[in-house]
C-alpha positions as CSV (number, residue, x, y, z in Angstrom):
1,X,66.9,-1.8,102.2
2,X,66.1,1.9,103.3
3,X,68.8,3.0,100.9
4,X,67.6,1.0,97.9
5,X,63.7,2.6,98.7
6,X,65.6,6.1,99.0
7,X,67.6,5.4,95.3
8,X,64.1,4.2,93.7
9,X,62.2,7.2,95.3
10,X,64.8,9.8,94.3
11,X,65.0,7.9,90.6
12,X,61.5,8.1,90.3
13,X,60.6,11.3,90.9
14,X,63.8,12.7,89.0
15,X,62.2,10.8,86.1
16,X,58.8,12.2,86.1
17,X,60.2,15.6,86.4
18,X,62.7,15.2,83.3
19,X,59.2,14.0,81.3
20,X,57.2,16.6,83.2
21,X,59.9,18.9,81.4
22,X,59.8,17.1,78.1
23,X,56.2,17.6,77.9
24,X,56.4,21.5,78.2
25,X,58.9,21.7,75.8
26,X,57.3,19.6,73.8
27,X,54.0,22.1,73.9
28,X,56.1,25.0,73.7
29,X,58.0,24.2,70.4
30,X,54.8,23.5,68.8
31,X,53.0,26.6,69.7
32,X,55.7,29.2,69.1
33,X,54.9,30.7,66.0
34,X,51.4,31.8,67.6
35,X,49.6,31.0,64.6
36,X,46.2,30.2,65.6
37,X,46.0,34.2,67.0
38,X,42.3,34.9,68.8
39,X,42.2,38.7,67.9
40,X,39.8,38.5,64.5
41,X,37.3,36.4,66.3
42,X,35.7,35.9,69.8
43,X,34.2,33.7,72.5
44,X,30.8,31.8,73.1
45,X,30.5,31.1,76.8
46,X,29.0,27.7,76.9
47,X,28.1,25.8,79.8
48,X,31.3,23.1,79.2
49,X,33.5,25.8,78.2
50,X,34.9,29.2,75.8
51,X,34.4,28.5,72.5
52,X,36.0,30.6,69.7
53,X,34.5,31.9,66.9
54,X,34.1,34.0,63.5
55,X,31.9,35.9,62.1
56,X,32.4,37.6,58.8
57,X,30.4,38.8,55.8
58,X,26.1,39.6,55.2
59,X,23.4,38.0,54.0
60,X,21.8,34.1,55.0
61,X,23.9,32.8,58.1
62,X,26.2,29.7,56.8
63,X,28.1,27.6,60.0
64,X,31.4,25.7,59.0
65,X,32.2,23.2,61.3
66,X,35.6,21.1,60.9
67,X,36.6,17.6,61.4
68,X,36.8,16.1,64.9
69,X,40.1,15.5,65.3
70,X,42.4,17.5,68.1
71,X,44.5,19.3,64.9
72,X,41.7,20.5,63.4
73,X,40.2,24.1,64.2
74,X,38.5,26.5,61.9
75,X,41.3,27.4,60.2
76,X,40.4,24.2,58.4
77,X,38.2,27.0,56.2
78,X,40.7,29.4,55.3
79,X,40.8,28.8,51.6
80,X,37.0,29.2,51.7
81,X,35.3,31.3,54.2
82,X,36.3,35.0,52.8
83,X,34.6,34.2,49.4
84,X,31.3,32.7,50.9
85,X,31.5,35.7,53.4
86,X,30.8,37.5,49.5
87,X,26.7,36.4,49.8
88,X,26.9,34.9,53.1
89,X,27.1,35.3,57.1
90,X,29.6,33.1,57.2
91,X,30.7,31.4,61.1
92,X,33.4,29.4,61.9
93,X,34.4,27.3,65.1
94,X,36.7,26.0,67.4
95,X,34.8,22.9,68.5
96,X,35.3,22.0,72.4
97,X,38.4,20.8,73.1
98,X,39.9,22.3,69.6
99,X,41.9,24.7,68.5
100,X,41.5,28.1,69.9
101,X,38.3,27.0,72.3
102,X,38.5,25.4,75.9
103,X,39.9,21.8,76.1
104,X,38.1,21.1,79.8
105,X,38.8,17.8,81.5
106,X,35.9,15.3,80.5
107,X,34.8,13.0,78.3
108,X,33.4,13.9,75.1
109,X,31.1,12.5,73.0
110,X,29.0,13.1,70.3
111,X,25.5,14.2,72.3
112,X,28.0,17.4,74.0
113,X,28.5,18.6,70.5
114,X,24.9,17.7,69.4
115,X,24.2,20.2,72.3
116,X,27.3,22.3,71.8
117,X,26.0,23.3,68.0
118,X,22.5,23.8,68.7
119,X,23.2,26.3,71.6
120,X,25.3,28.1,69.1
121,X,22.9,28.7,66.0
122,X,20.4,29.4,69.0
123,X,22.1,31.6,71.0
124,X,24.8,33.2,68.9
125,X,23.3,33.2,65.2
126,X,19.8,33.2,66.2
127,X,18.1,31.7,62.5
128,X,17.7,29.0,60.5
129,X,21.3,27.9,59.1
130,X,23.0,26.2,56.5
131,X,25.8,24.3,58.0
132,X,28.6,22.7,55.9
133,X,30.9,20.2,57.9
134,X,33.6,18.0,57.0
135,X,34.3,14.3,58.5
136,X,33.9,13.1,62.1
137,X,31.7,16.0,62.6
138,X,28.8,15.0,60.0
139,X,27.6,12.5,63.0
140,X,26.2,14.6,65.6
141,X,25.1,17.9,63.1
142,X,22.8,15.0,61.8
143,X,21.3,14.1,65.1
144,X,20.8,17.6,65.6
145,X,19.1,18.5,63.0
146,X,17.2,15.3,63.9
147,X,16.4,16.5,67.5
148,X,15.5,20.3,66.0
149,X,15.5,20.7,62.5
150,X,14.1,24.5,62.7
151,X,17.5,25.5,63.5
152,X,19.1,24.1,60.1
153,X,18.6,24.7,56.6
154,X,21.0,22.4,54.3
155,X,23.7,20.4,55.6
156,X,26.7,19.6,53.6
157,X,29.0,17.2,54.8
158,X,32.1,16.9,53.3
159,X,33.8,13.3,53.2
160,X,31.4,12.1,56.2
161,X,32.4,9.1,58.4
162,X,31.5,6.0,57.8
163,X,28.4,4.3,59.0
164,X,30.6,1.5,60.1
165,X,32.9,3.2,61.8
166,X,29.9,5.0,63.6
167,X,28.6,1.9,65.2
168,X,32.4,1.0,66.9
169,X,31.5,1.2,70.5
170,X,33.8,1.7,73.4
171,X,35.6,-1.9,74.8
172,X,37.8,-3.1,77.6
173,X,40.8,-1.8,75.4
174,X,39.5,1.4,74.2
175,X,38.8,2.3,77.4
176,X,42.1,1.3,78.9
177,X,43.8,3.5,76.1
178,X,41.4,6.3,76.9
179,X,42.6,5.5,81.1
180,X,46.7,6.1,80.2
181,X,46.1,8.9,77.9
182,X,43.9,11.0,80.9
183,X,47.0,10.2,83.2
184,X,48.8,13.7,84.4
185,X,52.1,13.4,83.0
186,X,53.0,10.0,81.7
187,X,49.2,10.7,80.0
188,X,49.7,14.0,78.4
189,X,53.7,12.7,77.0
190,X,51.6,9.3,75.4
191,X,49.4,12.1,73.9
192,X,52.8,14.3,72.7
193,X,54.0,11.2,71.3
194,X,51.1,11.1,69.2
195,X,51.1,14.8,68.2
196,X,54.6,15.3,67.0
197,X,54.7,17.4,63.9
198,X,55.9,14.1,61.7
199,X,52.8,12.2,62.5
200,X,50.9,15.9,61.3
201,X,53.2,15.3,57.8
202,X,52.2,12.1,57.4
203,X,48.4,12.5,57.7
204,X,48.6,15.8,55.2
205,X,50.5,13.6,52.9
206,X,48.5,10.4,53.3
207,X,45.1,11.0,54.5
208,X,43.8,14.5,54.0
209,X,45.5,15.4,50.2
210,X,45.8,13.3,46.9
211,X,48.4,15.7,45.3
212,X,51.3,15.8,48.3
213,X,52.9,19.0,46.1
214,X,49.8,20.9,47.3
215,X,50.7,20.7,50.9
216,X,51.9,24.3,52.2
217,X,54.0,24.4,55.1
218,X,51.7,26.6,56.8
219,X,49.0,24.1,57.1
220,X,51.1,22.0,58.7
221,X,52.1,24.0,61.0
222,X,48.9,25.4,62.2
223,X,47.4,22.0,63.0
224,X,50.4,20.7,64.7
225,X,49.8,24.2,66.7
226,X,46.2,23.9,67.3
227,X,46.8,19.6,68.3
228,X,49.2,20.9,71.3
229,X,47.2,24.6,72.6
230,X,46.0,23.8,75.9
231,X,45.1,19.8,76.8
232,X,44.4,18.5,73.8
233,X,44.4,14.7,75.0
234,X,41.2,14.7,76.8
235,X,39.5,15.1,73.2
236,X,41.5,12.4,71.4
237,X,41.7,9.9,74.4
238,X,37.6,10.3,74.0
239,X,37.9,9.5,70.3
240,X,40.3,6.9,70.6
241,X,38.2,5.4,73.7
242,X,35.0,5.5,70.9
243,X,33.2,8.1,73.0
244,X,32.4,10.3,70.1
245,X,30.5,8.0,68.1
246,X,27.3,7.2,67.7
247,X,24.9,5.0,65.2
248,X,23.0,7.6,63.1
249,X,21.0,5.2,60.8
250,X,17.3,6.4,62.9
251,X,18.7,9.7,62.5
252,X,19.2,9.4,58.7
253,X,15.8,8.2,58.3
254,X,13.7,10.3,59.3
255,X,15.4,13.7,58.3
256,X,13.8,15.9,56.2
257,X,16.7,18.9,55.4
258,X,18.2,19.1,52.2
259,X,21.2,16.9,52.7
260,X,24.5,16.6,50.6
261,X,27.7,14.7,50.6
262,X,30.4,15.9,48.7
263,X,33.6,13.5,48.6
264,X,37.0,13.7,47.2
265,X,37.1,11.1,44.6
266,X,40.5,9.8,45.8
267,X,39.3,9.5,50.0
268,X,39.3,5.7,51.0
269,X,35.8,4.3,50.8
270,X,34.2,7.1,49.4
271,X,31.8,5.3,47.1
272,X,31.0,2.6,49.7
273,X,30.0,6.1,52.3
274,X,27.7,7.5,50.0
275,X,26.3,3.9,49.0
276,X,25.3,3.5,52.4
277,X,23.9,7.1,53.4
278,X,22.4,7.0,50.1
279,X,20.7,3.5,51.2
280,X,18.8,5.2,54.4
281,X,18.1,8.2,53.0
282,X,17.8,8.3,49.2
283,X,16.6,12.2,48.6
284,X,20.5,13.4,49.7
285,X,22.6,14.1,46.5
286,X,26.1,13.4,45.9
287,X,29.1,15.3,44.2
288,X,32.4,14.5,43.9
289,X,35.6,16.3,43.4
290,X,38.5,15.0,41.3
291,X,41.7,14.7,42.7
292,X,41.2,15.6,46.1
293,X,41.1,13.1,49.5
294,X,39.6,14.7,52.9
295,X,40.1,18.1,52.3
296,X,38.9,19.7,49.7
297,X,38.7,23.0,51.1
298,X,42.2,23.1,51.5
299,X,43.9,21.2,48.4
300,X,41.2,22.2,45.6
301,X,39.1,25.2,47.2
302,X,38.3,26.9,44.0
303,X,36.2,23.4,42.9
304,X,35.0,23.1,46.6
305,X,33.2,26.9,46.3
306,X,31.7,26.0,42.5
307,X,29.6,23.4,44.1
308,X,28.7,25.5,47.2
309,X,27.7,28.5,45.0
310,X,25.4,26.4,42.9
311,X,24.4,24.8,46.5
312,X,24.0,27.7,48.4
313,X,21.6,29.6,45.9
């Protein structure tokens, strides 16, 4: 019996230390080509954790925030950013827990980034701002704006998530998910699992670009990078879990800011989106752009930066 216990003790812990290997490899062929480099930006020290930014350009401050996903970073705006930089102040991020920033040990939800973005126009831009955002992030710039609206100006949400997916709460299995995934080890090679670059292919291909031929290797790349810097699980085993959402209907009520939505004309349940922001608040306008799914800035920017010149006037 003692030598059976010894065998499954020794085969154990052999095993976790072949995945414990896995897993660094794992982060280490993804992170190689040091794309995401931190030298043209710098860090806000906010109370949860460094978070990198840009600044580039002069004239009225414009904040770009990307999606909410754990590939996503602000390189999400490099098509854009240098010609609105032309007539604007123009800021990017790495959210909390993305990209370039800190990816701390703790559940996130929308109300930290509600926080996280007005501490930033406060303390790092210091005036009133126009804020353009894309997806999963529209949520919580909303109830910002709601909780302070002298800090914003317009907001621009790009492809913003739908109300129905907003009022998803967490359950018994999303938060038994969100349990494995936060587990050292076994956790973090569930979460590797999930970042490989192929799953980054297929959601360039499928989700974030109509025309597949506009895909550059280098986009690819970069995400699959920013997915795997640091501990990018903690944020997508709070997504997953449902943390990050919120219900935003009050919020969409009773804004007064210049709001618009600007969809890709090809992204799944576009026109049912904008129906139903539309329905709660009927002064936001609507554009969309041919061709194009989630990303816009990326697969058509010169039609993106039309609209946001004529927006941004």
């Amino acid at each position: 019996m003692k030598k059976h216990i010894k065998n499954f003790v020794l085969l154990t812990a052999g095993s976790i230390a072949a995945i414990h290997l896995l897993n660094k490899f794992l982060k280490f062929s993804a992170t190689v080509r040091e794309l995401l480099k931190t030298t043209s930006g710098q860090y806000y020290d906010w109370r949860f954790g460094n978070v990198f930014y840009t600044k580039t350009g002069e004239g009225s401050p414009v904040l770009l925030i990307h999606d909410l996903t754990t590939g996503s970073s602000g390189y999400e705006w490099c098509e854009i950013a240098d010609e609105l930089s032309k007539k604007h102040t123009v800021y990017t991020l790495d959210l909390l827990g993305c990209g370039r920033s800190d990816k701390p040990n703790l559940t996130y939800t929308n109300f930290l980034y509600v926080q996280m973005v007005s501490d930033f126009i406060k303390n790092v831009i210091g005036h009133k701002t126009d804020v353009i955002v894309t997806g999963d992030s529209s949520p919580f710039v909303i109830t910002a704006c709601t909780n302070d609206n002298s800090l914003f100006n317009k907001i621009i949400m790009i492809n913003p998530t739908s109300l129905y997916r907003l009022n998803e709460i967490p359950s018994k299995r999303t938060k038994t998910l969100k349990f494995f995934v936060d587990l050292p080890i076994l956790g973090t090679l569930l979460y590797n699992m999930y970042a490989m670059r192929n799953h980054m292919d297929d959601k360039f291909i499928e989700k974030y670009f109509f025309n597949p031929f506009k895909v550059k290797e280098e986009y690819i790349n970069t995400y699959y990078e920013s997915s795997n810097l640091k501990e990018g699980k903690y944020l997508f085993s709070s997504i997953k879990g449902r943390y990050t959402n919120l219900n935003i209907v009050h919020a969409l009520k009773n804004i007064d800011n210049s709001m618009i939505i600007i969809g890709g004309e090809k992204e799944e349940d576009i026109h049912t989106t904008i129906e139903n922001y539309t329905h709660y608040n009927s002064s936001i306008e609507t554009f969309l752009i041919a061709k194009t799914k989630h990303l816009p800035q990326l697969e058509t920017p010169e039609e993106l930066l039309e609209q946001l010149n004529i927006l941004l006037y």
